[in-house]
N, CA, C and O of each residue as an XYZ file, in Angstrom:
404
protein
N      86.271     10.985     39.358
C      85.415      9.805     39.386
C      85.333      9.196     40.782
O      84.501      8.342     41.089
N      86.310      9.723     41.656
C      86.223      9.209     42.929
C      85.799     10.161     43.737
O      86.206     10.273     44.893
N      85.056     10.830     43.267
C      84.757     12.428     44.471
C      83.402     11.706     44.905
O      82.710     11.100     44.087
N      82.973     11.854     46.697
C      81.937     11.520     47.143
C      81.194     12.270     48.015
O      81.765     12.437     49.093
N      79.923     12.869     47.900
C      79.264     13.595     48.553
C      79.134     13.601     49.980
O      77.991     13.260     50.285
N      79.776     13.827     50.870
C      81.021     13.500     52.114
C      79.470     14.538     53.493
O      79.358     14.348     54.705
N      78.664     15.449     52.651
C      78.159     16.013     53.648
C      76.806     16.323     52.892
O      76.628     15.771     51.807
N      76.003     17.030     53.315
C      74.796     17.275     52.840
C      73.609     16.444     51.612
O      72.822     16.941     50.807
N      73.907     15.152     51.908
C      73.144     14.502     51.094
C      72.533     13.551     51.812
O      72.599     13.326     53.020
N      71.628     12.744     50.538
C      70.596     11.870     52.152
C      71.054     10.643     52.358
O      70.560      9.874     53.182
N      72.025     10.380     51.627
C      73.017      8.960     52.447
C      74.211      9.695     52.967
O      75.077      8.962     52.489
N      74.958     10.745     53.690
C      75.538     11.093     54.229
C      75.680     10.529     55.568
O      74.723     10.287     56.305
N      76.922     10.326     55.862
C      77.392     10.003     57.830
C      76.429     11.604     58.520
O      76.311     12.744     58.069
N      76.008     11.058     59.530
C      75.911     12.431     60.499
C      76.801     12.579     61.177
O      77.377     11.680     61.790
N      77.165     14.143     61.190
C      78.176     14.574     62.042
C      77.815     14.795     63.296
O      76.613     14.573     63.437
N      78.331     15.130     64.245
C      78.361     14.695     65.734
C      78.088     16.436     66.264
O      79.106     17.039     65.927
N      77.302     17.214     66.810
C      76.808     18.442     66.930
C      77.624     19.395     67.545
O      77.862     19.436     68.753
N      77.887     19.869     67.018
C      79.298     21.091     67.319
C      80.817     20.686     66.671
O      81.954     21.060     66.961
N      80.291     19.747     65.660
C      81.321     19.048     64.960
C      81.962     20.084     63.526
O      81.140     20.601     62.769
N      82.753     20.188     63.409
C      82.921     21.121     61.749
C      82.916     19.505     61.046
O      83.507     18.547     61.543
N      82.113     19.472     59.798
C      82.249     18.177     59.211
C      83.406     18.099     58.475
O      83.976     17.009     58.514
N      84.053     19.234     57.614
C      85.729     18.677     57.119
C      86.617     17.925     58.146
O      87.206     16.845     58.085
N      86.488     19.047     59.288
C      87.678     18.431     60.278
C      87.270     16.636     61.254
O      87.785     15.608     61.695
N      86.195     17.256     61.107
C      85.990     15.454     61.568
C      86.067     14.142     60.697
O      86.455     12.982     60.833
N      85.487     14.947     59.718
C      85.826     13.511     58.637
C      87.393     12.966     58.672
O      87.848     11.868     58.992
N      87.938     14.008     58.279
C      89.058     14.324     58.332
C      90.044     13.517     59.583
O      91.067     12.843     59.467
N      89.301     13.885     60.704
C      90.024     13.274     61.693
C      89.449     12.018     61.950
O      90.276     11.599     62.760
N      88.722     11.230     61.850
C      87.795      9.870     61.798
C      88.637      8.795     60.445
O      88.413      7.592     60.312
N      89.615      9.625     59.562
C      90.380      8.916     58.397
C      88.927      8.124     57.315
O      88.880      6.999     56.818
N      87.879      9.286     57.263
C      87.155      8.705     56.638
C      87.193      9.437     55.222
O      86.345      9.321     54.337
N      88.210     10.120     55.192
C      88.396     10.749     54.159
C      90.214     11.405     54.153
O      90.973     11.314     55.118
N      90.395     11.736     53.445
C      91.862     12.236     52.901
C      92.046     13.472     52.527
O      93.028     14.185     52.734
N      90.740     13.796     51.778
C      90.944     15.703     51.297
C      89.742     15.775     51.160
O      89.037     14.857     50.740
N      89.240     17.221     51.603
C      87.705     17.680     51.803
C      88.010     18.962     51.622
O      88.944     19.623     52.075
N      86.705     19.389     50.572
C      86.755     20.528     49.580
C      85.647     21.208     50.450
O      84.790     20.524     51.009
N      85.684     22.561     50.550
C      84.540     23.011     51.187
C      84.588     24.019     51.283
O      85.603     24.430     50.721
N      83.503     25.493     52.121
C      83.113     26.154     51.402
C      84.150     26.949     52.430
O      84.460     26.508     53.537
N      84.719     28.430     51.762
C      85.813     29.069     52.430
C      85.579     29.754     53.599
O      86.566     30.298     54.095
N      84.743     29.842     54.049
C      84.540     30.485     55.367
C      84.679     29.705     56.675
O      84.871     30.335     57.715
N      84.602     28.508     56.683
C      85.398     27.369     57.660
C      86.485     27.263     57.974
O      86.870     26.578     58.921
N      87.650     28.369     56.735
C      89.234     28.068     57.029
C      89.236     28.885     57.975
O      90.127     28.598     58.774
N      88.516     29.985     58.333
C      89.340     30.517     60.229
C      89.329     29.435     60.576
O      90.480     28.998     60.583
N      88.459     28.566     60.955
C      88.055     27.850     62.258
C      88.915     26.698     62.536
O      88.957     26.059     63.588
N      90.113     26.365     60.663
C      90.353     24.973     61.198
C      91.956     25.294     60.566
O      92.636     24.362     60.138
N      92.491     26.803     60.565
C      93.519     27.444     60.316
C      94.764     27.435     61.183
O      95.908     27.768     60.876
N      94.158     26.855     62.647
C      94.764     26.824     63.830
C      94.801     25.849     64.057
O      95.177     25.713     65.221
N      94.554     24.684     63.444
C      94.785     23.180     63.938
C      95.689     22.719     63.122
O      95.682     22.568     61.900
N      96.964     22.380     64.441
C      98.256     21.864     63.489
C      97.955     20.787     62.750
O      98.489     20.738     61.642
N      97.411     20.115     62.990
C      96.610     18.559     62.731
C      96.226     18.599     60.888
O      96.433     17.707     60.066
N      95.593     20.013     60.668
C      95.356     19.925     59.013
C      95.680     21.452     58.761
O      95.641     22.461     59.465
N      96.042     21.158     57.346
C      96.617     22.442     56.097
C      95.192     22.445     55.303
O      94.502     21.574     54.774
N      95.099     23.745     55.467
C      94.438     24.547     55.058
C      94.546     25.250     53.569
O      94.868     26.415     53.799
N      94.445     25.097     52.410
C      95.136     26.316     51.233
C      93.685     26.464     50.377
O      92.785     25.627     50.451
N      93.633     27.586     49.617
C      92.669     28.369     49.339
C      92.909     27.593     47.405
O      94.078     27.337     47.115
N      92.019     27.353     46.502
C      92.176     26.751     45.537
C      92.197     27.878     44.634
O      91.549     28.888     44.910
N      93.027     27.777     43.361
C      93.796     28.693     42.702
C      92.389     28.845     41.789
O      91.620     27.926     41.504
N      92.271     30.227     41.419
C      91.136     30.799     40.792
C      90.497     29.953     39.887
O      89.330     29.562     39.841
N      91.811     29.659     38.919
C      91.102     28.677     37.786
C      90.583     27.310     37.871
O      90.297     26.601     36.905
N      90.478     26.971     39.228
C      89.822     25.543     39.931
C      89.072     25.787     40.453
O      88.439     24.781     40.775
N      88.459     27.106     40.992
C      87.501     27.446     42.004
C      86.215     27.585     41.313
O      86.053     28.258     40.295
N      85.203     26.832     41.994
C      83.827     27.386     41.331
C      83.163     28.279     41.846
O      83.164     28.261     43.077
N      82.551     29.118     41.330
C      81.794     30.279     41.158
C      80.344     29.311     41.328
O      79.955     28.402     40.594
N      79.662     29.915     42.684
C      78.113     29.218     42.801
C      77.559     30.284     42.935
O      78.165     31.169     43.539
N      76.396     30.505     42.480
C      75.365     31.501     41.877
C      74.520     31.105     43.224
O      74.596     29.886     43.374
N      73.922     31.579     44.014
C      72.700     31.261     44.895
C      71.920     32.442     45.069
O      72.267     33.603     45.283
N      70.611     31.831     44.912
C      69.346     32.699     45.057
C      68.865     32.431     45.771
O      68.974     31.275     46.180
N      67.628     33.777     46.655
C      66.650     33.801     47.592
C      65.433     33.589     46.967
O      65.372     34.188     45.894
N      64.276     32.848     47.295
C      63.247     33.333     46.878
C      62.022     32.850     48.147
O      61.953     31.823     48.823
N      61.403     33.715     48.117
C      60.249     34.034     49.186
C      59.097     33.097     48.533
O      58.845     33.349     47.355
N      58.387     32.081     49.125
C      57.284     31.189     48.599
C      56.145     31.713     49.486
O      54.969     31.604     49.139
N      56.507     32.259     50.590
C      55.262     31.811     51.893
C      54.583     33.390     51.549
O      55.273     34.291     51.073
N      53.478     33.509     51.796
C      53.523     34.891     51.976
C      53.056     35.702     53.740
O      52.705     36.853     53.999
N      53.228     34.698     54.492
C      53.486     34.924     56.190
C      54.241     36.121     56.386
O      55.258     36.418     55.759
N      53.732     36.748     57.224
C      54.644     38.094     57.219
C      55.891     37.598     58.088
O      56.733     38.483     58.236
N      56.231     36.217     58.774
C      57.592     36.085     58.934
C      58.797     35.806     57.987
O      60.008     35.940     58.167
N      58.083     35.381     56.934
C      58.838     34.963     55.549
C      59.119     36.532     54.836
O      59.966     36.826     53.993
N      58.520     37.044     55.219
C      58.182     38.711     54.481
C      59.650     39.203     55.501
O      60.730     39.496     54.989
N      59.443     39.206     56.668
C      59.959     39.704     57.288
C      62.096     39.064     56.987
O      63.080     39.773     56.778
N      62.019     37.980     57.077
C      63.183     37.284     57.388
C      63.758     37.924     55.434
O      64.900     38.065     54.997
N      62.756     38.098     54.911
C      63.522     38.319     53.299
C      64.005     39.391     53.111
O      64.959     39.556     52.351
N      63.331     40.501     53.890
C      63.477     41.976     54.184
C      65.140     41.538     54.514
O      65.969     41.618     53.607
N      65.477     41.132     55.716
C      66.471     41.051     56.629
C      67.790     40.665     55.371
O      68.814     41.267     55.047
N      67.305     39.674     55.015
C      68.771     39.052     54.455
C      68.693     40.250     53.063
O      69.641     40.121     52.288
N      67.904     41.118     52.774
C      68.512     42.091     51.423
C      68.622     43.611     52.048
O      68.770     44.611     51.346
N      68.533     43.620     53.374
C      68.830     44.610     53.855
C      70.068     44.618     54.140
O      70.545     43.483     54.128
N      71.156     45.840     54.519
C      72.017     46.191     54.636
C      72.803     45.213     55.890
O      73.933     44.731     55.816
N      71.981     45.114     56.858
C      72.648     43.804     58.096
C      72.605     42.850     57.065
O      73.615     42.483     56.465
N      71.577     42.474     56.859
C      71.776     41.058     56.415
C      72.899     40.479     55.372
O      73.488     39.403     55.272
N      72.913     41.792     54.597
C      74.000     41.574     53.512
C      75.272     41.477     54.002
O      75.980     40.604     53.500
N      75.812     42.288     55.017
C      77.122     42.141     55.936
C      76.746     40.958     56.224
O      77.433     40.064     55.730
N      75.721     40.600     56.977
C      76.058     39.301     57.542
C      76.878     38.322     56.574
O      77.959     37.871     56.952
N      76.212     37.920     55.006
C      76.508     37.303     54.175
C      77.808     37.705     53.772
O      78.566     36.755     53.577
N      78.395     39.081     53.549
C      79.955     39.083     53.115
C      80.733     38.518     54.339
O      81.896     38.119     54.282
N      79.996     38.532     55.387
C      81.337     38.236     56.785
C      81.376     36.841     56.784
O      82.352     36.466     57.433
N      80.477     35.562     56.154
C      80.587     34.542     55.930
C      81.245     34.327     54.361
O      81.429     33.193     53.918
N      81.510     35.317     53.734
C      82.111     35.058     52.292
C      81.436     35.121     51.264
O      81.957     34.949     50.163
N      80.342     35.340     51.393
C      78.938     35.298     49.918
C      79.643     36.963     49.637
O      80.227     37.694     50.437
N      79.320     37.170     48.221
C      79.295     38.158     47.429
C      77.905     38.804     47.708
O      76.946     38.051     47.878
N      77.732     40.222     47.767
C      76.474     40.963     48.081
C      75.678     40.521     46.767
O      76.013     40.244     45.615
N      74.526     40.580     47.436
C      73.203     40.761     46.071
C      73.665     41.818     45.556
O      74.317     42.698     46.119
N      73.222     41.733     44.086
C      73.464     42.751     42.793
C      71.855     43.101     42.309
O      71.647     43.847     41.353
């Protein structure tokens, strides 16, 4: 009942540009614990400053995300190609997404 949408919403603080928003919130004491998405723990794994731990399966949510192409611009054509092609899909496991099925 006390969880607050800390980033991506339209009354959100802006973060400061080249900022990671956990660790700044974080360090600003505008917050206490910040949940977020797992591919940020390299980056903030090395700062003695905050602990890092990975949430135990049966707490973790499972988010479903889809692509879908609206435009029919051959750059929209093009960029959709990319992300279900074979780069693009590495790209997405090396940030932590599960491959398209």
């Amino acid at each position: 009942s006390r969880a607050m949408q800390l980033v991506g919403g339209r009354d959100s603080l802006c973060i400061p540009s080249g900022e990671i928003a956990s660790k700044w919130l974080l360090q600003q004491e505008l917050t206490d614990l910040f949940i977020g998405y797992a591919h940020y723990a390299a980056a903030l794994t090395h700062d003695d400053a905050l602990r890092v731990v990975s949430l135990p399966l049966a707490q973790n949510i499972r988010c479903d995300y889809h692509v879908a192409r609206l435009a029919e611009s051959e750059n929209a054509q093009t960029l959709y190609a990319f992300i279900l092609a074979d780069v693009g899909q590495r790209y997405l496991r090396d940030a932590g997404f599960l491959a398209v099925n």
